[in-house]
N, C-alpha and C positions, 0 to 999 in steps of 0.2 A: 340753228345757226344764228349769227346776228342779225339784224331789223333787214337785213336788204339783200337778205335772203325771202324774209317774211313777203316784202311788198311784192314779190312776183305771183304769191300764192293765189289762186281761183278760189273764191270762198264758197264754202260746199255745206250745205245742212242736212242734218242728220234728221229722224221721225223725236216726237216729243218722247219718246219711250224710251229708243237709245239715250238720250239725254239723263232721263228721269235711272236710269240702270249704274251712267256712269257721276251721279252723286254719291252715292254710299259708297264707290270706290273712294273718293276723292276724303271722306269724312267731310266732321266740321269743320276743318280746319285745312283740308285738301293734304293731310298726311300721305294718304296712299299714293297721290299723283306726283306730290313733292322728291317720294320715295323711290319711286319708279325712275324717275329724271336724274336722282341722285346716285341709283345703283348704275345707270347708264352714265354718269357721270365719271363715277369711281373704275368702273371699267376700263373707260379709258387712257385714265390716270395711269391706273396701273399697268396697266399691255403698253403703255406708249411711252412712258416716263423711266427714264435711266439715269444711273449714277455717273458724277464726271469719270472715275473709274473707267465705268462700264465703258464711256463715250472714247478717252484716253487709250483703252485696250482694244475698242472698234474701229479706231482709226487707222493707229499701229497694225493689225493684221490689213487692214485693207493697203495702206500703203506699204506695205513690206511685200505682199501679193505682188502690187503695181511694180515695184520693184525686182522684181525675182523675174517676173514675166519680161519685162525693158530688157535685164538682161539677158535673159538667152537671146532676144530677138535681137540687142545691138551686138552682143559680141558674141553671139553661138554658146554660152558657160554662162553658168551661174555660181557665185559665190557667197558668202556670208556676208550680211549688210546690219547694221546694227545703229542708230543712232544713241544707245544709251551708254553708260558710263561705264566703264573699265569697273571690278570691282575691287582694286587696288592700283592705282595710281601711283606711280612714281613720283608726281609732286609730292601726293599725299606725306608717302613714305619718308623723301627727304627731310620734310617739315617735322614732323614726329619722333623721326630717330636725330635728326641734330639737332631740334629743340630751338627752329630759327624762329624767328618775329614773325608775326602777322597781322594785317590790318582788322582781319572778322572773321569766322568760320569758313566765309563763303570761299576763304582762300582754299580751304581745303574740298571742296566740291558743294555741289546741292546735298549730297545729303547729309552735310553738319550743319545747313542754314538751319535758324527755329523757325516755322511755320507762323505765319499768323496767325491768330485767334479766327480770321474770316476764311481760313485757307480751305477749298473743295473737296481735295481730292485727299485724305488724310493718310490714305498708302503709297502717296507719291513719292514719300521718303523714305520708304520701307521697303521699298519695291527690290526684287530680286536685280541688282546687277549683274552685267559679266563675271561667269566666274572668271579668279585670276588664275593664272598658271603659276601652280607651286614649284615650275621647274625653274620658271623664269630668274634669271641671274641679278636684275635689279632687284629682283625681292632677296636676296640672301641675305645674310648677317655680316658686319663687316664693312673693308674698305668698297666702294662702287667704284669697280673698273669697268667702262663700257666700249666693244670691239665696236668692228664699225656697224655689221650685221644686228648687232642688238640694237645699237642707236636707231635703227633705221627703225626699230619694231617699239623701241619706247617709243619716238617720233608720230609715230602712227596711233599710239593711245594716250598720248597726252599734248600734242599739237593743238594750239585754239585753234588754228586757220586749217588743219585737218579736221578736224568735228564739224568748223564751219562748212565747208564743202559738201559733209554728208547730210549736214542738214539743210543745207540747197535742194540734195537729189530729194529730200523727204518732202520738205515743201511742195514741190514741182510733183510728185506723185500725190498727194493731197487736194495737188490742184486740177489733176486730171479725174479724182473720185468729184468733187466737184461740176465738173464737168459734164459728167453721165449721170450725175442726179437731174441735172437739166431732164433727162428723157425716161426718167423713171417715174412711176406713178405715185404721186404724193397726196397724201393722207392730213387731215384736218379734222378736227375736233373741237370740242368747245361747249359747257354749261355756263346758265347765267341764275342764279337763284336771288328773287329780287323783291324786299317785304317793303313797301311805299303807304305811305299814307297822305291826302290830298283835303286840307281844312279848308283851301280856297272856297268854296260852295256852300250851298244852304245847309248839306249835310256831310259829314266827315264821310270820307270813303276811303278805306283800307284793304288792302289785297294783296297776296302775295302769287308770285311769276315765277314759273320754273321753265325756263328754254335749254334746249339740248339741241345742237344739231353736228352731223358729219360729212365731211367733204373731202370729194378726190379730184383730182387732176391729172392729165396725162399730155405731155409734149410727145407729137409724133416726130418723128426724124424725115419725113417728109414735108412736114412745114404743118400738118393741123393739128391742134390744140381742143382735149375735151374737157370737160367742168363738169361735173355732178353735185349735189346737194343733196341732204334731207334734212328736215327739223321736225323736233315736236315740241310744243308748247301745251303747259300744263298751266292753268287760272283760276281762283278762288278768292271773291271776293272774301273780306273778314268783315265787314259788315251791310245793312241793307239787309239785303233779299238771302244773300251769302252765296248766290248763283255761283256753279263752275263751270268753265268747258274746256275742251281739249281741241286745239290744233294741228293738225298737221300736213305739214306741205313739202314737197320737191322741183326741183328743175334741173333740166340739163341745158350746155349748150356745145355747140362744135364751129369752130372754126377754120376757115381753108384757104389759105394762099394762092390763088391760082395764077401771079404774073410775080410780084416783086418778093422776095421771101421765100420763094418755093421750090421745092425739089430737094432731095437731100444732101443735094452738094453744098449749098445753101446753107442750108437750117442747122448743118453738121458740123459746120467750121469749125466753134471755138473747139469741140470734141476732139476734131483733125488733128488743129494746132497743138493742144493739151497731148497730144496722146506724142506728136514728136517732139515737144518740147522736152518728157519725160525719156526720149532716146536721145536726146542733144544733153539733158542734164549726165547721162550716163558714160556718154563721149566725152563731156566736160569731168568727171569724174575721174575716170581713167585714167585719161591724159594728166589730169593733176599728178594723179598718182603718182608717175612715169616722173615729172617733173619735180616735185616735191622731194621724190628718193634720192636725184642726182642732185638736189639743191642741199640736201643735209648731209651727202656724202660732200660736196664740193667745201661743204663750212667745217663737218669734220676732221677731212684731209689739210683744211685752212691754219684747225687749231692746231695738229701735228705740227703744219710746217712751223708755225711760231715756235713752236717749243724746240725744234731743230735749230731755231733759229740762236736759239738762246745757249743750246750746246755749242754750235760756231762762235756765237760772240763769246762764251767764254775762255773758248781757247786762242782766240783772236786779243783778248784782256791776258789770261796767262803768256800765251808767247809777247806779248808789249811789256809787261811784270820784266820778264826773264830779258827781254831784248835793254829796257831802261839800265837793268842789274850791269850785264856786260860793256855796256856803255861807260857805264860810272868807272867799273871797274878798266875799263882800256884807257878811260882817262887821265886815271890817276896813275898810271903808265907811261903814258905818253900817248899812247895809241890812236886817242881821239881827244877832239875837242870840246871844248865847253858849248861851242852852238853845237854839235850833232848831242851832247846827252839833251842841252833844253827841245832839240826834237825828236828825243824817243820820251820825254817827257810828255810831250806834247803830246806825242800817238797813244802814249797808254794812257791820257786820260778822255782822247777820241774815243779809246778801245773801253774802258769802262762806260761813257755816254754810248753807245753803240751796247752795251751787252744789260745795262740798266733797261734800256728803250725797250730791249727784244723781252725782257720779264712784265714789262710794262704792253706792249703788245702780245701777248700771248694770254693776258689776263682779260684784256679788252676781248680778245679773240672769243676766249672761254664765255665769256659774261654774255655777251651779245650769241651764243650757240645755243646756251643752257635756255634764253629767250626764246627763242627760234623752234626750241623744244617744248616749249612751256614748263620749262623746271624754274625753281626757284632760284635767281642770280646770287644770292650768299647760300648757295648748297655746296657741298663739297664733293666735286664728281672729279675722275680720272678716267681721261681715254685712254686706251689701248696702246702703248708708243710701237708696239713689233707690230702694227698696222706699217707701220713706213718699210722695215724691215721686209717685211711682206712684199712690200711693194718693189725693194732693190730688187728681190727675189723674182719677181714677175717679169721686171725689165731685164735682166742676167743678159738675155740674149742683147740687147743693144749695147749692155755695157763691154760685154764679152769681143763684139768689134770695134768697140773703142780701144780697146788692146789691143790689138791688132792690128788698130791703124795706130798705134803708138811710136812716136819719132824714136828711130836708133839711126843709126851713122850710115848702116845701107839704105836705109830707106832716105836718104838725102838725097836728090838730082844735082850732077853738077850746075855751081851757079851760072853759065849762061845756055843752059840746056832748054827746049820749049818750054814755053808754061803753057798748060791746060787744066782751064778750070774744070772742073771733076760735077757736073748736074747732080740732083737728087734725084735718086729711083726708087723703084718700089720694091728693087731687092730687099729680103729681110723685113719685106714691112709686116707692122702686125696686120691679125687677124680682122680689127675691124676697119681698114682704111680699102676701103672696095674699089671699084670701078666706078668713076661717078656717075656715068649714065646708069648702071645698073642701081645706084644707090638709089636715085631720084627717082627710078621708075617704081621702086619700092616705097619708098616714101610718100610719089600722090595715089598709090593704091590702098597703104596702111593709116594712114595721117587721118586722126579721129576728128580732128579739129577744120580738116578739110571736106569730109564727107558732113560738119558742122554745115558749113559755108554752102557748098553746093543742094543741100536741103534746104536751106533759105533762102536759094532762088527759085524752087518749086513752091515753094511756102508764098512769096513775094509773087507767083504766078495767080496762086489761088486769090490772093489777095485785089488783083487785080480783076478777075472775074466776080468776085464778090462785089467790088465798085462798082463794076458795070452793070450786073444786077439790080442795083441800086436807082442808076436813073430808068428805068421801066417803072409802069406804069402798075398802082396797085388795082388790084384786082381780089374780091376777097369773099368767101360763101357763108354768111352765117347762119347757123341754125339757133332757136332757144326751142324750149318747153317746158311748162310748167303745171303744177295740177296741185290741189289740195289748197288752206288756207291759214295764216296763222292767227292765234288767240293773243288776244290783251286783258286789261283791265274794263276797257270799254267794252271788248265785245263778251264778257265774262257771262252776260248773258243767252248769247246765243247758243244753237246746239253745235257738238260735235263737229267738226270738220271734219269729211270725206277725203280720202287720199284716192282718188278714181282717175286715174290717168285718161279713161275714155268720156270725161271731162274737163278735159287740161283743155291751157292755153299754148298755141303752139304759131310761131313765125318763122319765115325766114328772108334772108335779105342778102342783096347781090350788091355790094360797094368798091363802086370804083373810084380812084384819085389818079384824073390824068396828070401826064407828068410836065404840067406848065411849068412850073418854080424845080428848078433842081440846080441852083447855084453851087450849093454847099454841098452837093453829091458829084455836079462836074468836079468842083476842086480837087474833092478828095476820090476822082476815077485818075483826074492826072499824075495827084501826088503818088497814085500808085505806080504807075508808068515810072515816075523817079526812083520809088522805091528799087524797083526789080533792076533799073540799070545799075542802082548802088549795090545791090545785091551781086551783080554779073560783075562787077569793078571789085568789088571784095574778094571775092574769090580767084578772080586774076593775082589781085595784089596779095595774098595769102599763096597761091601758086609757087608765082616770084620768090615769096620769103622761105619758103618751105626751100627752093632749088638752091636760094642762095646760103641759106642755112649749110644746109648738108655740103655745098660745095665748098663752103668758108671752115667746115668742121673735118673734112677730108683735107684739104690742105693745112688748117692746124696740127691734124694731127701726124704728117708728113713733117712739118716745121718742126715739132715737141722730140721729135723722134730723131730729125738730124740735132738738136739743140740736148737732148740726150747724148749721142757720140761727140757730138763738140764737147760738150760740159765735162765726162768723164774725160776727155784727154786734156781740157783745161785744167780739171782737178790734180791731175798726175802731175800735169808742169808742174804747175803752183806751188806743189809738196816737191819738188824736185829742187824747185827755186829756192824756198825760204829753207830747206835742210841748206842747200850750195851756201845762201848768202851768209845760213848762222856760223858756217865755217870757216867762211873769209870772215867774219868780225871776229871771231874768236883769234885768226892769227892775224887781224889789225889788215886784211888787204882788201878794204874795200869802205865803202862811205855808208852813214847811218843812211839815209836815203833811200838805198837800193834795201837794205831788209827789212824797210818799213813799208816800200813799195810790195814786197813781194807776201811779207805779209798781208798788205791786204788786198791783195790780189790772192791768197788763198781763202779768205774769207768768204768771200765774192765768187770765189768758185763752189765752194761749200754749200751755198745758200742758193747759187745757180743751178745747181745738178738737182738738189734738193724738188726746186721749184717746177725742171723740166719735169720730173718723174712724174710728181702730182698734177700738171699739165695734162701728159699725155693721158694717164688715168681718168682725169675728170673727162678728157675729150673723148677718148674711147667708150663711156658712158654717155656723155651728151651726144654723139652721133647716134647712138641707140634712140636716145630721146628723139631726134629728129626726125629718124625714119619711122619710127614708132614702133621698134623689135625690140624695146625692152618689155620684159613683163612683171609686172609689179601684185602682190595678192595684196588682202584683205590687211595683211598687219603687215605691211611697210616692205618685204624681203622682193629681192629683186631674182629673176631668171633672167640672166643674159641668152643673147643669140650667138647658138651656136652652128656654125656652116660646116659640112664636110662632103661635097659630093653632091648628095640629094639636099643641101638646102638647110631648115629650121629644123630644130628637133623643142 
């Protein structure tokens, strides 16, 4: 081992015989000793020494272990976890079949970067990625039409801010192997081969040094710490006498805690923390999930609506076209005036600012989703339009009593009959607008993010016990021993050194540090005390948001739903209206005003029913999100909750 391993050694002499036996080991030239130090050298090397590969594939299995195990324990399943790369990317794909610009390779992932000249690991770009799925829809030939179900499942493999999160959970397991290397037995090695020559003196003296030595370690989780050593040192002057000898020496020592430091509650901590950190990363994961899925559903339903929006403003532009037309022509009639055509002028070129704008918004819409996704913003991608389709479809039933309550001539009260305002109820509500006590009790039993928070104040408990450990007083056992002695150049004359442990040098020592000075350990026993209140205030105020979440998204979704049956019998006027009024212009009885009113008062219904549907959708999902009964897998796809009876399936 190095020099300070050497100076503990008890130097031990051998008979002049031994001495005289181990010269013609060593040769003229100390080859043989040289050789022996050097095959123990090489051994080393090679038993101990791996490739970054090797290191890269050892850690990966260990963390991916860590991982596999976090999960069954935080959520009962285990799934597929993967930090590495898709093995066809949808960026990728865009970029190469439409032939767009790029800044450098690296647009297209790590493995079209060129490696440097200095790079380690030279399979790291070679390396086996995901296989892709040859069924998958984004890889076909052709236009890219994506439903909303794929979207969610591109999202999930080519998302920066999704990668980002799972190489959170990776880190945080990495950090927990760490962690328990603390308490594993660690291993040390080390040759020094050393040819010196010294002109200082009356006589040149030259000699060459061969040192070897091995050392372990071990952290107990009770708080003692043991050290072991060995060296042997091999010497041979090159000139003079050309004496050699051989050294070799050991020591052990053991350390022990017995007040400040000790016990395994103690000494185990960072272990504790690391090991629920890596169940908080996993709870953090999920939830992303959950979140993530409704956030790209809510921007994909966003980009629909623009694009609906753009079919209203066009027909909102057509009927002002045709309304400006009949104008003209009732004018040159008689019919109307010169001020009502310059205001169906007006409106139709409202009505083209208005349907320019919604092409202009839907493109921003597009650009800023394809981001979101990590696709390339000049790709050429098309959502799915019968997703909305889909959607009237879903809501049928709300529209269906919008019918219903559709105004006809009986259904008019006379006019000074009672008025009574009519409440919202839960008749007819959808499936996920629940009971809100039952929602909330669900919610702080499921809320991943809230079994977060209540862990970090047993976390913040332990914290404080650790403090307090702190000001005690140390107390502490330590043992050495040592035996045997090492060689140099100076002592190249003497014999042999014995390795006789019933020769060794051996102490031990009882060190205490009373606890006079503990300024900077009171502080930080108090700041713990704050800690744990801010931790207990967290979790109140997480509580809170959690109730009023779910009770703000329960009544959204009752609001979206009566704003549904309004909407659709708004929509019916509206179309009721602007057919009546084109019919009084067409026989001159009635004023430009009132069809330009009513046109865009059907516009406005159009893009209001549009918006309830997608409303109520995003919220029916976002209540999921809150309570934490959506389930979301490995590639993006979501499993709703479904009640019948007995509950979740």
């Amino acid at each position: 081992m190095e020099h300070s391993f050497q100076a503990i050694g008890v130097d031990g002499r051998a008979s002049s015989q031994r001495n005289a036996r181990a010269l013609p080991l060593l040769g003229p030239l100390g080859s043989g000793g040289a050789c022996a130090v050097g095959l123990l050298g090489i051994c080393l090397f090679v038993t101990s020494c791996k490739s970054p590969e090797q290191y890269r594939t050892e850690a990966d299995k260990v963390a991916y272990d860590i991982i596999a195990s976090a999960q069954e324990t935080a959520l009962g399943k285990q799934e597929p976890f993967t930090i590495d790369s898709p093995a066809e990317m949808l960026r990728k794909k865009l970029i190469q079949d439409q032939e767009l610009p790029i800044s450098s390779p690296a647009s297209l992932g790590t493995q079209a970067i060129e490696p440097i000249e200095q790079w380690p690991d030279k399979e790291y770009f070679t390396r086996e990625e995901l296989e892709a799925d040859e069924n998958a829809p984004w890889l076909a030939p052709g236009g890219m039409k994506l439903t909303l179900l794929e979207t969610l499942q591109v999202a999930a493999r080519n998302s920066r801010e999704f990668q980002s999160q799972k190489e959170n959970v990776f880190s945080t397991a990495l950090r927990l192997d760490l962690a328990r290397d603390a308490f594993r037995g660690t291993w040390q090695g080390n040759l020094d081969n050393t040819l010196s020559t010294d002109l200082s003196g009356e006589e040149d003296v030259s000699g060459l040094e061969s040192k070897g030595g091995l050392g372990w370690t071990k952290q107990l989780q009770n708080g003692a710490s043991f050290g072991a050593n060995l060296g042997l040192d091999l010497v041979k002057l090159l000139t003079q006498d050309k004496s050699s000898s051989m050294g070799i020496y050991g020591d052990a020592s053991i350390s022990i805690p017995l007040l400040r430091g000790s016990g395994k509650f103690i000494v185990t901590e960072p272990l504790t923390q690391a090991e629920r950190d890596v169940i908080y990363s996993i709870y953090q994961f999920e939830r992303y999930k959950k979140t993530f899925s409704v956030s790209i559903a809510n921007s994909y339903l966003g980009v629909l609506q623009s694009l609906d929006g753009i079919e209203n403003a066009a027909r909102s532009y057509e009927r002002s076209i045709s309304t400006t037309r009949r104008t003209r022509r009732n004018a040159d009639a008689g019919k109307a005036t010169e001020t009502e055509v310059l205001q169906a002028i007006s409106s139709e070129l409202t009505a083209r600012q208005r349907w320019i704008s919604a092409q202009e918004s839907y493109r921003r819409s597009l650009d800023s989703f394809k981001m979101e996704l990590g696709l390339p913003l000049d790709a050429e991608i098309e959502l799915d339009r019968t997703e909305l389709e889909s959607l009237r479809t879903r809501m049928s039933a709300f529209l269906d009593l919008a019918e219903e309550d559709a105004l006809s001539e009986e259904n008019i009260p006379d006019a000074d009959a009672l008025i009574v305002l009519e409440e919202p109820t839960m008749e007819n509500a959808g499936q996920y607008e629940f009971d809100p006590r039952e929602a909330v009790i669900i919610a702080l039993e499921k809320r991943l993010d809230l079994r977060t928070a209540i862990g970090q104040v047993f976390d913040a408990q332990r914290q404080v016990a650790i403090a307090a450990d702190q000001l005690r007083a140390d107390l502490t056992l330590l043992g050495n021993g040592s035996a045997g002695a090492s060689r140099g150049l100076g002592s190249a004359d003497q014999d042999d050194a014995d390795f006789d442990p019933s020769k060794g040098r051996y102490s031990a020592l009882l060190n205490i540090d009373l606890p006079l000075e503990r300024t900077s350990e009171r502080n930080s026993y108090r700041n713990s005390l704050i800690s744990l209140e801010s931790a207990v205030r967290s979790v109140q105020e997480l509580e809170d948001r959690i109730k009023l979440a779910v009770r703000n998204g329960l009544s959204s979704l009752q609001e979206s739903r009566e704003q549904i049956r309004i909407g659709s019998r708004a929509l019916e006027v509206a179309q009721i209206r602007v057919d009546s009024e084109k019919m009084k212009q067409e026989a001159g009885l009635n004023e430009i005003r009132d069809v330009l009113e009513a046109q865009n008062a059907l516009v406005e219904a159009e893009d209001s029913l549009t918006a309830s549907l997608i409303t109520y959708r995003l919220g029916e999902l976002q209540i999921q999100v809150d309570m934490d009964i959506l389930e979301v897998d490995e590639n993006g796809l979501w499993t709703e909750f479904v009640s019948d009876e007995g509950g979740e399936e």
